[in-house]
mmCIF file as Biopython writes it, N, C-alpha, C and O atoms, coordinates in Angstrom:
data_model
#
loop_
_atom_site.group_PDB
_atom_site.id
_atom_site.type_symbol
_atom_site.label_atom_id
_atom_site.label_alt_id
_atom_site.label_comp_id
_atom_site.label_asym_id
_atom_site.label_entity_id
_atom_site.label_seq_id
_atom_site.pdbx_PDB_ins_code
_atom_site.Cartn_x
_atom_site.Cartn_y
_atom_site.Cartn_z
_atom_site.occupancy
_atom_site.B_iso_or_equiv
_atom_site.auth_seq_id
_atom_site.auth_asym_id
_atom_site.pdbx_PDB_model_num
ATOM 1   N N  . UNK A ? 1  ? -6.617  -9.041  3.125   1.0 0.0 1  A 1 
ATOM 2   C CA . UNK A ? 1  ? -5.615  -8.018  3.199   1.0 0.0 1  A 1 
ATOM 3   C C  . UNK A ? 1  ? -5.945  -7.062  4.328   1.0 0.0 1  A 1 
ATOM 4   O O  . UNK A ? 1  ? -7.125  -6.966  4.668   1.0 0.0 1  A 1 
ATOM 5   N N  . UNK A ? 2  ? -5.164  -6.461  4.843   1.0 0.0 2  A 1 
ATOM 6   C CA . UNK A ? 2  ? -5.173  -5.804  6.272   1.0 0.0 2  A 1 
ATOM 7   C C  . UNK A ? 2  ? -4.067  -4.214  5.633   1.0 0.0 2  A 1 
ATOM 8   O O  . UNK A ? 2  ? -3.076  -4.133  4.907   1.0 0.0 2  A 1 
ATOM 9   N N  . UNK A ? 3  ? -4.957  -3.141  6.415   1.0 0.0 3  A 1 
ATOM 10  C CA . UNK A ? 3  ? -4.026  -1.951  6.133   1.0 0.0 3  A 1 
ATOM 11  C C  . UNK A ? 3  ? -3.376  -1.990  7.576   1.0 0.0 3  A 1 
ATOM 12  O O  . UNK A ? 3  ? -3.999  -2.451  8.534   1.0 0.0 3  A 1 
ATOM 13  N N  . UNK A ? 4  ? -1.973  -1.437  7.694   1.0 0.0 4  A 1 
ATOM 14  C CA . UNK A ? 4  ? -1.444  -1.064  8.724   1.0 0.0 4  A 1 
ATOM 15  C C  . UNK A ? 4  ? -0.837  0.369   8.158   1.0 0.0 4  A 1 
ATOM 16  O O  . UNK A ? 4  ? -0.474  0.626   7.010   1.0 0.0 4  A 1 
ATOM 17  N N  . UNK A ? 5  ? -0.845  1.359   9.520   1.0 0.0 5  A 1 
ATOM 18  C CA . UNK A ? 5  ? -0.304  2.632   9.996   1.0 0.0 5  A 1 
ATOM 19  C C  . UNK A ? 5  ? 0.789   2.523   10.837  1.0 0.0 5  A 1 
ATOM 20  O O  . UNK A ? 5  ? 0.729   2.198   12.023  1.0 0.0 5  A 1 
ATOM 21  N N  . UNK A ? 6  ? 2.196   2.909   9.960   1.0 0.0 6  A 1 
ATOM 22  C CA . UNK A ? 6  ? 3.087   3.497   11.026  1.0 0.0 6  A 1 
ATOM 23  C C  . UNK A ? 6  ? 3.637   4.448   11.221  1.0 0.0 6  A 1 
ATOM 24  O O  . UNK A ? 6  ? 4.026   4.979   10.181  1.0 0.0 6  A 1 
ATOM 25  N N  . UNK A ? 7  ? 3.922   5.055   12.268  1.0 0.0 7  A 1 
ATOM 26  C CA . UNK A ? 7  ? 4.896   6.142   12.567  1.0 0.0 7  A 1 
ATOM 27  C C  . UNK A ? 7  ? 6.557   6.409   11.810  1.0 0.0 7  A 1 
ATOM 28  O O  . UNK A ? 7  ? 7.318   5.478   12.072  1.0 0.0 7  A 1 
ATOM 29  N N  . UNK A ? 8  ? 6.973   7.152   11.230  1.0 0.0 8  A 1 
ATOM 30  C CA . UNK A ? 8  ? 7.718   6.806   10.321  1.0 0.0 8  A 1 
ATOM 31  C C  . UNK A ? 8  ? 8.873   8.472   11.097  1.0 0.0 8  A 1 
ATOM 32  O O  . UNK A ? 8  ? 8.400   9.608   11.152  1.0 0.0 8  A 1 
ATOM 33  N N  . UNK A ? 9  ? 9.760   8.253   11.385  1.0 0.0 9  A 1 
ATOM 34  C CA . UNK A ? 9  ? 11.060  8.634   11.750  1.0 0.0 9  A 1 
ATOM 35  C C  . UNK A ? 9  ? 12.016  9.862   10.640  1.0 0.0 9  A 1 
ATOM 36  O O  . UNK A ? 9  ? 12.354  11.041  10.544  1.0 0.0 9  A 1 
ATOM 37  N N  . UNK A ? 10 ? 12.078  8.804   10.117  1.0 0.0 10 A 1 
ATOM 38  C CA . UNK A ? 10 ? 13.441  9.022   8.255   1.0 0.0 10 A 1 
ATOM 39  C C  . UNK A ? 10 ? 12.637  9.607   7.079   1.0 0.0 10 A 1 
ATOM 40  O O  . UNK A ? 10 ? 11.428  9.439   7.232   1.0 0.0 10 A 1 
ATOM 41  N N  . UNK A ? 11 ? 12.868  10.038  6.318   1.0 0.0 11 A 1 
ATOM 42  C CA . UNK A ? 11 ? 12.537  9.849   5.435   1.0 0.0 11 A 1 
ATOM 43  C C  . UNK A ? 11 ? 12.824  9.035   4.359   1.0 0.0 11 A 1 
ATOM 44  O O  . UNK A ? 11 ? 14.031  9.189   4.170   1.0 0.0 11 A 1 
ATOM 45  N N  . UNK A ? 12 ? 12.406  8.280   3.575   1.0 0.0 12 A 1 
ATOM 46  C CA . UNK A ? 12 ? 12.634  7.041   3.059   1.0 0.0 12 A 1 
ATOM 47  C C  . UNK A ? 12 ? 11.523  6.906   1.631   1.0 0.0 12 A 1 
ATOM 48  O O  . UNK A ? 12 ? 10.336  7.226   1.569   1.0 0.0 12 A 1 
ATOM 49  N N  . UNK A ? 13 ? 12.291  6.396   0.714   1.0 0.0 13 A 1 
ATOM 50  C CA . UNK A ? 13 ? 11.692  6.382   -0.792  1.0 0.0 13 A 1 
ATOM 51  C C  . UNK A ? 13 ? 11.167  4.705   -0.739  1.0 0.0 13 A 1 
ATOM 52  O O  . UNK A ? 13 ? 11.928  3.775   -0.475  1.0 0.0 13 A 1 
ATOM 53  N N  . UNK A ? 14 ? 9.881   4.579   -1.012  1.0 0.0 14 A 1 
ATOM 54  C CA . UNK A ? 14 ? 9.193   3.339   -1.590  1.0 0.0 14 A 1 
ATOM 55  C C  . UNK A ? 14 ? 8.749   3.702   -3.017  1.0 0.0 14 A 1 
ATOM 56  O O  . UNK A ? 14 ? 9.039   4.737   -3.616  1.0 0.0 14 A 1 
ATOM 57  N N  . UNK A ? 15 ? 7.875   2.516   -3.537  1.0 0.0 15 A 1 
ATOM 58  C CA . UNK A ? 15 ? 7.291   2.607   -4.552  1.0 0.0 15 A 1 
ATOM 59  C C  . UNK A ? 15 ? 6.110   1.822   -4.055  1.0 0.0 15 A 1 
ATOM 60  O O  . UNK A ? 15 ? 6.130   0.710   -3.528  1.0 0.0 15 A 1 
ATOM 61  N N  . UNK A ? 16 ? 4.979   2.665   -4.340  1.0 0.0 16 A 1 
ATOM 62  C CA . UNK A ? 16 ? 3.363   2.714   -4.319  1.0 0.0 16 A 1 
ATOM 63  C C  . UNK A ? 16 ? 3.133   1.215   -4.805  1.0 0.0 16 A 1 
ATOM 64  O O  . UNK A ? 16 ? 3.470   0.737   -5.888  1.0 0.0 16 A 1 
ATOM 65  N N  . UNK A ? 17 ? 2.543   0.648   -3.855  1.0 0.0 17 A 1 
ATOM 66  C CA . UNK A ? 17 ? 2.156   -0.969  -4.706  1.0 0.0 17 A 1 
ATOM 67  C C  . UNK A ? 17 ? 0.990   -0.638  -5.871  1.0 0.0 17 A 1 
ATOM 68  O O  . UNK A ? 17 ? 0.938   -1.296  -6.910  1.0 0.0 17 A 1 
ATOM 69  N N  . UNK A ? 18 ? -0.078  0.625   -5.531  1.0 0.0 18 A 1 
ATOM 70  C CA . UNK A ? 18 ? -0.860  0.674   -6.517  1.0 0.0 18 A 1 
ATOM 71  C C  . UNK A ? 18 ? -0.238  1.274   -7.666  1.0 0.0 18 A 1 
ATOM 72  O O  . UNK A ? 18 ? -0.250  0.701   -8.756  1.0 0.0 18 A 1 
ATOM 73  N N  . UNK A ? 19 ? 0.353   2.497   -7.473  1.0 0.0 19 A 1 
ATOM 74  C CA . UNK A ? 19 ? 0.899   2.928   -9.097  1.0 0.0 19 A 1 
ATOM 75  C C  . UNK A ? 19 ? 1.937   2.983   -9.405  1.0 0.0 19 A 1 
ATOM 76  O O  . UNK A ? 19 ? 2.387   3.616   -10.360 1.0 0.0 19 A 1 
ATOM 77  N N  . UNK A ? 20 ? 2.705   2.101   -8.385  1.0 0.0 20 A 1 
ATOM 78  C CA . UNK A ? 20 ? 4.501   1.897   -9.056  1.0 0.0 20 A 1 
ATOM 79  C C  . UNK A ? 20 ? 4.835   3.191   -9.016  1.0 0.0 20 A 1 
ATOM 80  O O  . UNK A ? 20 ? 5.941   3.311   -9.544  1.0 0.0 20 A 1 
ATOM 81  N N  . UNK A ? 21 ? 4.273   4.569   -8.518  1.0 0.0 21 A 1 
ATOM 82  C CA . UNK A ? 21 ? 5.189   5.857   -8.486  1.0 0.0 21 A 1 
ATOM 83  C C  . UNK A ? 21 ? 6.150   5.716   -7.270  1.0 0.0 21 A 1 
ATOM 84  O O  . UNK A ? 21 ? 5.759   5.384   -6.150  1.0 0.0 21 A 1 
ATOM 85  N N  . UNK A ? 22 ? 7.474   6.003   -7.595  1.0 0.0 22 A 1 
ATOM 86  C CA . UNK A ? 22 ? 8.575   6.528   -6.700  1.0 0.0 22 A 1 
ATOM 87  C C  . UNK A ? 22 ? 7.610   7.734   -5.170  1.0 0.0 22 A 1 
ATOM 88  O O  . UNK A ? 22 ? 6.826   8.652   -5.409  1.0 0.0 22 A 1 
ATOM 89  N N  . UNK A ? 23 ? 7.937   7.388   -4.147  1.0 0.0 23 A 1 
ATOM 90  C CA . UNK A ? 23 ? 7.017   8.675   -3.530  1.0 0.0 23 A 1 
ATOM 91  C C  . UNK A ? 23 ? 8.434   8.684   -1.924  1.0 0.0 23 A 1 
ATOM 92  O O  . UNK A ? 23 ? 9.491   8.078   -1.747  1.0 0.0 23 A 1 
ATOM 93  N N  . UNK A ? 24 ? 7.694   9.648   -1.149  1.0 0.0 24 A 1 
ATOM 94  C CA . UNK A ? 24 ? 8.749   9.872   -0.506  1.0 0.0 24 A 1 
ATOM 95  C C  . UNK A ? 24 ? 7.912   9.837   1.008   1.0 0.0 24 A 1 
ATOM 96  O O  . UNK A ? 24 ? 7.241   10.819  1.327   1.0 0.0 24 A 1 
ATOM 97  N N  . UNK A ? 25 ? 7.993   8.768   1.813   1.0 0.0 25 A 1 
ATOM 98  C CA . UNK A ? 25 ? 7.119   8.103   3.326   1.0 0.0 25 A 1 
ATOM 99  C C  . UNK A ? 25 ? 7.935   10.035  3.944   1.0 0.0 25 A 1 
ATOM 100 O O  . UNK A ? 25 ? 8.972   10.675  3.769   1.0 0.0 25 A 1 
ATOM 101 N N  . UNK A ? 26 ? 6.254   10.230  4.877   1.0 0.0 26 A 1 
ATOM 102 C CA . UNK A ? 26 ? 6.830   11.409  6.007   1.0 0.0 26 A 1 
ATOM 103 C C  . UNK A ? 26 ? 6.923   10.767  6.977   1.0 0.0 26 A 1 
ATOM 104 O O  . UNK A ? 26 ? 7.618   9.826   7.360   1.0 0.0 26 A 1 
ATOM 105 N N  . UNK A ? 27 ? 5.662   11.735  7.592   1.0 0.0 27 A 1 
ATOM 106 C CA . UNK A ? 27 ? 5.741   11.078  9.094   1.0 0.0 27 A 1 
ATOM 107 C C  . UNK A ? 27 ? 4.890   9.703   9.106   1.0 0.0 27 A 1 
ATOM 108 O O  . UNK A ? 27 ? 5.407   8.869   9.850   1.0 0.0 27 A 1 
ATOM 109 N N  . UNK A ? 28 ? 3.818   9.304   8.522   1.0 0.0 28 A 1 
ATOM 110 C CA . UNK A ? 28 ? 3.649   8.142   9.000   1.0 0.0 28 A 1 
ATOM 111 C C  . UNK A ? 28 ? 3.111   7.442   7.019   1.0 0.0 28 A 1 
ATOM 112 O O  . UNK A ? 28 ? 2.828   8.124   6.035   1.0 0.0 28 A 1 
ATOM 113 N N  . UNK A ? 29 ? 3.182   5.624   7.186   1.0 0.0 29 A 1 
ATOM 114 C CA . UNK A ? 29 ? 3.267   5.296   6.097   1.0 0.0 29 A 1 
ATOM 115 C C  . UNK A ? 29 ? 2.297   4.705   6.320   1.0 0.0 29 A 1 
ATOM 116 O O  . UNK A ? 29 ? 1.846   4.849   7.457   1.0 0.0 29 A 1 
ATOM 117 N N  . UNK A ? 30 ? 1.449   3.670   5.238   1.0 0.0 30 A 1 
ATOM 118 C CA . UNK A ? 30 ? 0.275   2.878   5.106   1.0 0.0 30 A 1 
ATOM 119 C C  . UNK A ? 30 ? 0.517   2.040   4.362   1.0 0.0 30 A 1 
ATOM 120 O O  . UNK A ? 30 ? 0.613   2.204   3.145   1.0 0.0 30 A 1 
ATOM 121 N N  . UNK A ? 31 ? 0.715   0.580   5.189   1.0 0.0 31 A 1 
ATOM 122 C CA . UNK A ? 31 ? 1.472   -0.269  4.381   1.0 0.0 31 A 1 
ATOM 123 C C  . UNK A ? 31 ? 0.176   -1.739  4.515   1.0 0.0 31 A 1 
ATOM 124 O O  . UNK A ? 31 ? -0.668  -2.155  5.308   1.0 0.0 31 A 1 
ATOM 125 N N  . UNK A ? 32 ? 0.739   -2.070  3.196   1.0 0.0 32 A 1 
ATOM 126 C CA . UNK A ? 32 ? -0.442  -3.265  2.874   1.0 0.0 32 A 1 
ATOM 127 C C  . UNK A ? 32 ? 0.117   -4.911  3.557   1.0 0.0 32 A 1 
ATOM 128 O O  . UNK A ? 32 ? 1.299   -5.228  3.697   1.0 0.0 32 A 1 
ATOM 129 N N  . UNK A ? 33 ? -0.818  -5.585  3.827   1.0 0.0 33 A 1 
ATOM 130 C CA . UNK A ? 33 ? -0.321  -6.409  4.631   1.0 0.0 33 A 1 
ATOM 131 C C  . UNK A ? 33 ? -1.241  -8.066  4.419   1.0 0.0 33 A 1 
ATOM 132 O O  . UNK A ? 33 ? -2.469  -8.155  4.408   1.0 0.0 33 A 1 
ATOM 133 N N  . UNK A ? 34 ? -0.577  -8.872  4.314   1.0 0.0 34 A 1 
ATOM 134 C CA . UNK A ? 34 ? -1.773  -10.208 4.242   1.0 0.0 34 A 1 
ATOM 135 C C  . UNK A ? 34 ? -2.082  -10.475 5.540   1.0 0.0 34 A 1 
ATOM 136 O O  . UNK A ? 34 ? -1.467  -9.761  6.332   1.0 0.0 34 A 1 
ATOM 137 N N  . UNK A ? 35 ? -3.110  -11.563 6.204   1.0 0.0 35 A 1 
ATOM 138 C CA . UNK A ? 35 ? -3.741  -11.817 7.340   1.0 0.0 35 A 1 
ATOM 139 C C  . UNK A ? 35 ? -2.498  -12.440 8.120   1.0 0.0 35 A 1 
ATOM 140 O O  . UNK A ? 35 ? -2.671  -12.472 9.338   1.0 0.0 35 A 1 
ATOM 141 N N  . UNK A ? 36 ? -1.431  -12.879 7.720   1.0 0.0 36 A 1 
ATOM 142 C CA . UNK A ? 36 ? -0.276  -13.114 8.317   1.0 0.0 36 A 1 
ATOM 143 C C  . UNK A ? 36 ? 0.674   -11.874 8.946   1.0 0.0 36 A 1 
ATOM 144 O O  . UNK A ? 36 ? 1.573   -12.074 9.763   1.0 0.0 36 A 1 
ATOM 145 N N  . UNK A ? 37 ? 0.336   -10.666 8.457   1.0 0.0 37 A 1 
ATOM 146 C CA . UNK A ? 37 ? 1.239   -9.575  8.523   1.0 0.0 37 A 1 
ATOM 147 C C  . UNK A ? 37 ? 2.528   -9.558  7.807   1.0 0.0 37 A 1 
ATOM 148 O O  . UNK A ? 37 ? 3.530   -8.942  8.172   1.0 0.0 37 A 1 
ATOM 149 N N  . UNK A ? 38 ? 2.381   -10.485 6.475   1.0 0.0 38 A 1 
ATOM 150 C CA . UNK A ? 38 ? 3.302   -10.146 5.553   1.0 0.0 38 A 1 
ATOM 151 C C  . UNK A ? 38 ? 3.128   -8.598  5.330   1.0 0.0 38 A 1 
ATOM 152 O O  . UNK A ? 38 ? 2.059   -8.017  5.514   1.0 0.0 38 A 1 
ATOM 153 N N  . UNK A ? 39 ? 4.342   -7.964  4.894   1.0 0.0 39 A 1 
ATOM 154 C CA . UNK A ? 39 ? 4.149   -6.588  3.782   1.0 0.0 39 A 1 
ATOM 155 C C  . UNK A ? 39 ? 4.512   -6.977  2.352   1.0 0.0 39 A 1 
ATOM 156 O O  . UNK A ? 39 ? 5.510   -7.393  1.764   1.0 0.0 39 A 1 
ATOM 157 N N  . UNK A ? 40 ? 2.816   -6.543  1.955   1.0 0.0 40 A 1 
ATOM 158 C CA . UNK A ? 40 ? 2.794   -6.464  0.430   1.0 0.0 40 A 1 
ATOM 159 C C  . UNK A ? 40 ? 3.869   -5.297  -0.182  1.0 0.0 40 A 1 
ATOM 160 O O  . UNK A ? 40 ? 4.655   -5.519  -1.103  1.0 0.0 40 A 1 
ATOM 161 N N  . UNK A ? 41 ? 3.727   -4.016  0.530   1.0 0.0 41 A 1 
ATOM 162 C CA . UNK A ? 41 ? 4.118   -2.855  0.006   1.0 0.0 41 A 1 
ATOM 163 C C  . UNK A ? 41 ? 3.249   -1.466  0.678   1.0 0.0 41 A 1 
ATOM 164 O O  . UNK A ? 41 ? 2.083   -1.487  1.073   1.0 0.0 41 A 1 
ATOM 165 N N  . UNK A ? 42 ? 3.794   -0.777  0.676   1.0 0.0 42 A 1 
ATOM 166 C CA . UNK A ? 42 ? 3.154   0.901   1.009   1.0 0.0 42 A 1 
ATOM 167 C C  . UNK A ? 42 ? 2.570   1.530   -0.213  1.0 0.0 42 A 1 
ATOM 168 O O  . UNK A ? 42 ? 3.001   1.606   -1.364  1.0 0.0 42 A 1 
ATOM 169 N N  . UNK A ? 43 ? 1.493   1.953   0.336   1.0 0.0 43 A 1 
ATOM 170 C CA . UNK A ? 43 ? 0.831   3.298   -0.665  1.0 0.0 43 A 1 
ATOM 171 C C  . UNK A ? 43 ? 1.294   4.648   -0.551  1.0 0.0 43 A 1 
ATOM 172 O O  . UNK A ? 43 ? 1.859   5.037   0.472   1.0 0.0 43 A 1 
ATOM 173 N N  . UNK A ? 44 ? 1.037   5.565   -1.784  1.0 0.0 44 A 1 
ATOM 174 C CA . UNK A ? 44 ? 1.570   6.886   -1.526  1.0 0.0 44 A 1 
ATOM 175 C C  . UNK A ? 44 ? 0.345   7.677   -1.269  1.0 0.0 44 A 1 
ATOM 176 O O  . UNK A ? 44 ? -0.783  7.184   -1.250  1.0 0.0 44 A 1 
ATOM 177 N N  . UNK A ? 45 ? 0.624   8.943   -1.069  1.0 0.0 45 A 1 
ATOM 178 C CA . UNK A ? 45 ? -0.134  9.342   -0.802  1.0 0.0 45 A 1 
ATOM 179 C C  . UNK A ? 45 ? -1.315  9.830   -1.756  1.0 0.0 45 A 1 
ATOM 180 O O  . UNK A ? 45 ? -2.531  9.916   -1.583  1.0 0.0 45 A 1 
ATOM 181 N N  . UNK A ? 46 ? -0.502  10.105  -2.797  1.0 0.0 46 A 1 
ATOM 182 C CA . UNK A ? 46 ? -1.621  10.523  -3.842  1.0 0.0 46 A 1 
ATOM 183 C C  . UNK A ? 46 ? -2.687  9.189   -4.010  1.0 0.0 46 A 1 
ATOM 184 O O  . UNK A ? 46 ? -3.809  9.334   -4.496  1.0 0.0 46 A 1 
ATOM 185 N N  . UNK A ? 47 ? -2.252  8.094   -3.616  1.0 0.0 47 A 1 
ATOM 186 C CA . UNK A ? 47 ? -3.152  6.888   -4.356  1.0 0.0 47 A 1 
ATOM 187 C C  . UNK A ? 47 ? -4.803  7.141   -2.982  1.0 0.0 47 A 1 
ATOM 188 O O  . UNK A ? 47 ? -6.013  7.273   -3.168  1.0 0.0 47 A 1 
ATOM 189 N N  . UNK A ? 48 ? -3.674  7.085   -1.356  1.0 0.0 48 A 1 
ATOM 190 C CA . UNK A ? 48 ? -4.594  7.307   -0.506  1.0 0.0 48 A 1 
ATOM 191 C C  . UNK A ? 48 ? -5.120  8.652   -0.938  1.0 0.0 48 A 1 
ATOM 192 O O  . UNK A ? 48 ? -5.543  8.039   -1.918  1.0 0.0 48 A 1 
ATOM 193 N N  . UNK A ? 49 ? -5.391  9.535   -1.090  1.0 0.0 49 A 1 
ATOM 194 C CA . UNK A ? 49 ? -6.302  10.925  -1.149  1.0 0.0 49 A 1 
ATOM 195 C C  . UNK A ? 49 ? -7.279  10.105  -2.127  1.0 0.0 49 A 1 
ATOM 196 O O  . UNK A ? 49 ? -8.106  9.608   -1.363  1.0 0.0 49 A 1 
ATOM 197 N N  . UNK A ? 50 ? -7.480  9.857   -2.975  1.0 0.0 50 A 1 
ATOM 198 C CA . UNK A ? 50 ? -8.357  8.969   -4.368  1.0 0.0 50 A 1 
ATOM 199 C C  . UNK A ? 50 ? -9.934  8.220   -3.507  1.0 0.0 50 A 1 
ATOM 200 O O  . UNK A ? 50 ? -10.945 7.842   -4.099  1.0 0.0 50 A 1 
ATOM 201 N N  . UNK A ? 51 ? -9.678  8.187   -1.922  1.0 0.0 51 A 1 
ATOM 202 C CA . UNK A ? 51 ? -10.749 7.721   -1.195  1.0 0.0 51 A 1 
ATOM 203 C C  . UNK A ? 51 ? -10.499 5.842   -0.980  1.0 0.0 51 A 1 
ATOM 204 O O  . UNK A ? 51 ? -9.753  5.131   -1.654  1.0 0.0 51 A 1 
ATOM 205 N N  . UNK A ? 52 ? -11.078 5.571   -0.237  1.0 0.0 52 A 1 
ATOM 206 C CA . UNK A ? 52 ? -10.946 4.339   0.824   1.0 0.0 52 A 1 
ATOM 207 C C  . UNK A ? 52 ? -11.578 3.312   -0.769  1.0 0.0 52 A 1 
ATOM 208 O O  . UNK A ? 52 ? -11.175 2.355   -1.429  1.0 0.0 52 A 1 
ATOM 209 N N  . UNK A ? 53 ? -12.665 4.179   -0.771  1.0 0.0 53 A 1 
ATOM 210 C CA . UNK A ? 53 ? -13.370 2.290   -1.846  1.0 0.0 53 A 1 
ATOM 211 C C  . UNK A ? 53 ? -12.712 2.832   -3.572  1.0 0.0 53 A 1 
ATOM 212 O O  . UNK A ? 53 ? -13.298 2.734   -4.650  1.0 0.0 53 A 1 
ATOM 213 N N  . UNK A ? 54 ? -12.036 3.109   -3.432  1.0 0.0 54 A 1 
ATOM 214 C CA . UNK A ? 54 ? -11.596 3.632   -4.968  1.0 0.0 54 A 1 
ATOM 215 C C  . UNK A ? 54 ? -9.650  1.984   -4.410  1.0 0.0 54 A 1 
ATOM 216 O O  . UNK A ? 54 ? -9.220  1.047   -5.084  1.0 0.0 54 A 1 
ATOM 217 N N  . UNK A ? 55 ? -9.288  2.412   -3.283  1.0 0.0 55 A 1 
ATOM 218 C CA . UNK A ? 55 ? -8.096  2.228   -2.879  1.0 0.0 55 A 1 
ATOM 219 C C  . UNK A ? 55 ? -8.622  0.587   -2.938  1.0 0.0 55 A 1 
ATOM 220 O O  . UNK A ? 55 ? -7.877  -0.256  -3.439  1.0 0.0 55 A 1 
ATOM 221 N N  . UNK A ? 56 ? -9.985  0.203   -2.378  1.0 0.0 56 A 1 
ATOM 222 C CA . UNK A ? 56 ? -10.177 -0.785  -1.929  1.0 0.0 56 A 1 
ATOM 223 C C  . UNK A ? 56 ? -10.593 -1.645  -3.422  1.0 0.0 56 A 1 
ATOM 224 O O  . UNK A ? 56 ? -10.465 -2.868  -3.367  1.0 0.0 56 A 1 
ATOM 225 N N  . UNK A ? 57 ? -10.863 -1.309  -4.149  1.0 0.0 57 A 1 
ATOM 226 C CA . UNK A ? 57 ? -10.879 -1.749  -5.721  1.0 0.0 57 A 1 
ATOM 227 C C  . UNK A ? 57 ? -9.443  -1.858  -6.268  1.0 0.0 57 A 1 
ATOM 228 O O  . UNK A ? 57 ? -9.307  -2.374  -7.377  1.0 0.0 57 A 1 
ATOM 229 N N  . UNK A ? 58 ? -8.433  -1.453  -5.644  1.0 0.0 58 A 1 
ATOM 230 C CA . UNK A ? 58 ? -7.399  -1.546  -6.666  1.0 0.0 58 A 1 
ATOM 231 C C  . UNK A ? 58 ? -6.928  -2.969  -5.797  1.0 0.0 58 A 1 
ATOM 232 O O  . UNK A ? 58 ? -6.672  -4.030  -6.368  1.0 0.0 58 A 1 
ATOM 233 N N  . UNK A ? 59 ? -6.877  -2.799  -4.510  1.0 0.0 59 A 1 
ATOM 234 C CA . UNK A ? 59 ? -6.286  -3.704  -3.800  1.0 0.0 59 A 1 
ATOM 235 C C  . UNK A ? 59 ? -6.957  -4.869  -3.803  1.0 0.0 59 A 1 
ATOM 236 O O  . UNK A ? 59 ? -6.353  -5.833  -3.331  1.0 0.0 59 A 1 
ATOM 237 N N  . UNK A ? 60 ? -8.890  -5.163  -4.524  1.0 0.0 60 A 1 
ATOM 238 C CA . UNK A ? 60 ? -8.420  -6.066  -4.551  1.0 0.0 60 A 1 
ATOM 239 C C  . UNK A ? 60 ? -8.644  -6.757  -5.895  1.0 0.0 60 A 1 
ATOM 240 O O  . UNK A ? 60 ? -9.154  -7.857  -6.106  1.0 0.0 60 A 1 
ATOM 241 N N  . UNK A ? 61 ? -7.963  -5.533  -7.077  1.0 0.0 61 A 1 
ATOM 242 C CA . UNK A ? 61 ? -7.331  -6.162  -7.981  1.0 0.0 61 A 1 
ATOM 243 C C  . UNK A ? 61 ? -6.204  -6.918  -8.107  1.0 0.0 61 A 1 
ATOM 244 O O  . UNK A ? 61 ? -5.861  -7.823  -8.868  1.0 0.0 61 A 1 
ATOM 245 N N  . UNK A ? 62 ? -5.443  -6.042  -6.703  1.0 0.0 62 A 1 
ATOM 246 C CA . UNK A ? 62 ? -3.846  -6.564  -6.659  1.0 0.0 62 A 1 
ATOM 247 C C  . UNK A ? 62 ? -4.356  -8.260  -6.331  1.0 0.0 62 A 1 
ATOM 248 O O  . UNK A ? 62 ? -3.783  -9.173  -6.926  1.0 0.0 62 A 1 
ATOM 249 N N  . UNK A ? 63 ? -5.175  -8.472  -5.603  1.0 0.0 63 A 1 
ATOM 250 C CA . UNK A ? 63 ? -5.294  -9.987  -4.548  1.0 0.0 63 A 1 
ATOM 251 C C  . UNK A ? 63 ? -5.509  -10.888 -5.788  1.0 0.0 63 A 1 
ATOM 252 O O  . UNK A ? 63 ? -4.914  -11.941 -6.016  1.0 0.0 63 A 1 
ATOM 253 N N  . UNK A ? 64 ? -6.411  -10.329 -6.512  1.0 0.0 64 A 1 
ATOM 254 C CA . UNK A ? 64 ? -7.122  -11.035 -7.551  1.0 0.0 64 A 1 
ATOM 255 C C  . UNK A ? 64 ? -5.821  -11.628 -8.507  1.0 0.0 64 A 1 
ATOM 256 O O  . UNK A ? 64 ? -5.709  -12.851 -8.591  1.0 0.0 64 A 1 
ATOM 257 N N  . UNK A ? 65 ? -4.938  -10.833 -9.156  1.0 0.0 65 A 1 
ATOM 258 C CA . UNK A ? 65 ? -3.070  -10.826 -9.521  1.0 0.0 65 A 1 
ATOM 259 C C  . UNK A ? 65 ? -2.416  -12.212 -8.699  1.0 0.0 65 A 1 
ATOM 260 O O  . UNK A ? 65 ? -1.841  -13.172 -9.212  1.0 0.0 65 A 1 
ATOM 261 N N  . UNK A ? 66 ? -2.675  -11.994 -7.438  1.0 0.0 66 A 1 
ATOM 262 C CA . UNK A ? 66 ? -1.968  -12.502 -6.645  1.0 0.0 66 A 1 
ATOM 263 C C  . UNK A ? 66 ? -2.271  -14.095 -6.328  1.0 0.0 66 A 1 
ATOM 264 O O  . UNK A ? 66 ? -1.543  -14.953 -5.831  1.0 0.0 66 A 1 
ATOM 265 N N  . UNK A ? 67 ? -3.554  -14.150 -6.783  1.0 0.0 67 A 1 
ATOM 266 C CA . UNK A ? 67 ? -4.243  -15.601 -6.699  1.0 0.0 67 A 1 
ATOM 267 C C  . UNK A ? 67 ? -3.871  -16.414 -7.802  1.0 0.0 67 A 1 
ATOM 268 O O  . UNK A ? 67 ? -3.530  -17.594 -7.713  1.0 0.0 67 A 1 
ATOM 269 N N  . UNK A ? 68 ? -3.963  -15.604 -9.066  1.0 0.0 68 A 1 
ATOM 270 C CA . UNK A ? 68 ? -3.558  -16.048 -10.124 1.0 0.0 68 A 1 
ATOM 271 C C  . UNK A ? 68 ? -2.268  -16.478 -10.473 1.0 0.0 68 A 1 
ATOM 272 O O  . UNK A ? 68 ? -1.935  -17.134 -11.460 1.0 0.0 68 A 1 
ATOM 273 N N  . UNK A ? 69 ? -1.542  -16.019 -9.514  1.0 0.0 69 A 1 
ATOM 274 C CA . UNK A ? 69 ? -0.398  -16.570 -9.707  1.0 0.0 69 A 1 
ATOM 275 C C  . UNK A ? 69 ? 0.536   -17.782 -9.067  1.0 0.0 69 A 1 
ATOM 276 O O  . UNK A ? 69 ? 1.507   -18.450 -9.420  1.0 0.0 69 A 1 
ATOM 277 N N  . UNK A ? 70 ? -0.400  -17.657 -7.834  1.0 0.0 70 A 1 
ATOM 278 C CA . UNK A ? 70 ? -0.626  -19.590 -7.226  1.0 0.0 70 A 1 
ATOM 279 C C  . UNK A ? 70 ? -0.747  -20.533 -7.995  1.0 0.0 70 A 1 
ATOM 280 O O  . UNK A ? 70 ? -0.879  -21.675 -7.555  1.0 0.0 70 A 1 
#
């Protein structure tokens, strides 16, 4: 899994791949990505403030989800 940073324009409503909260992208978003540059989904911000290896345990619970379902 790969994080990407973008510059973000609009404002625009996602939902947090880690906690399914409704959140609202500012200026820039942090979106999750496979080694292909699929998008998994964006994080909010509250999940990013929580710290990098707290973020990096959830994500790769998500992978772990994601294998299992192959």
């Amino acid at each position: 899994m790969k994080l990407q940073i973008e510059c973000n324009l609009v404002q625009i409503s996602k939902i947090c791949l880690i906690c399914q909260e409704h959140f609202q992208i500012h200026e820039a978003r942090l979106i999750v990505c496979n080694d292909q540059g699929e998008d998994y989904g964006d994080l909010c911000y509250q999940c990013i403030a929580k710290g990098g290896n707290w973020v990096q345990y959830q994500l790769q619970q998500f992978s772990q989800k994601l294998l299992a379902l192959k």
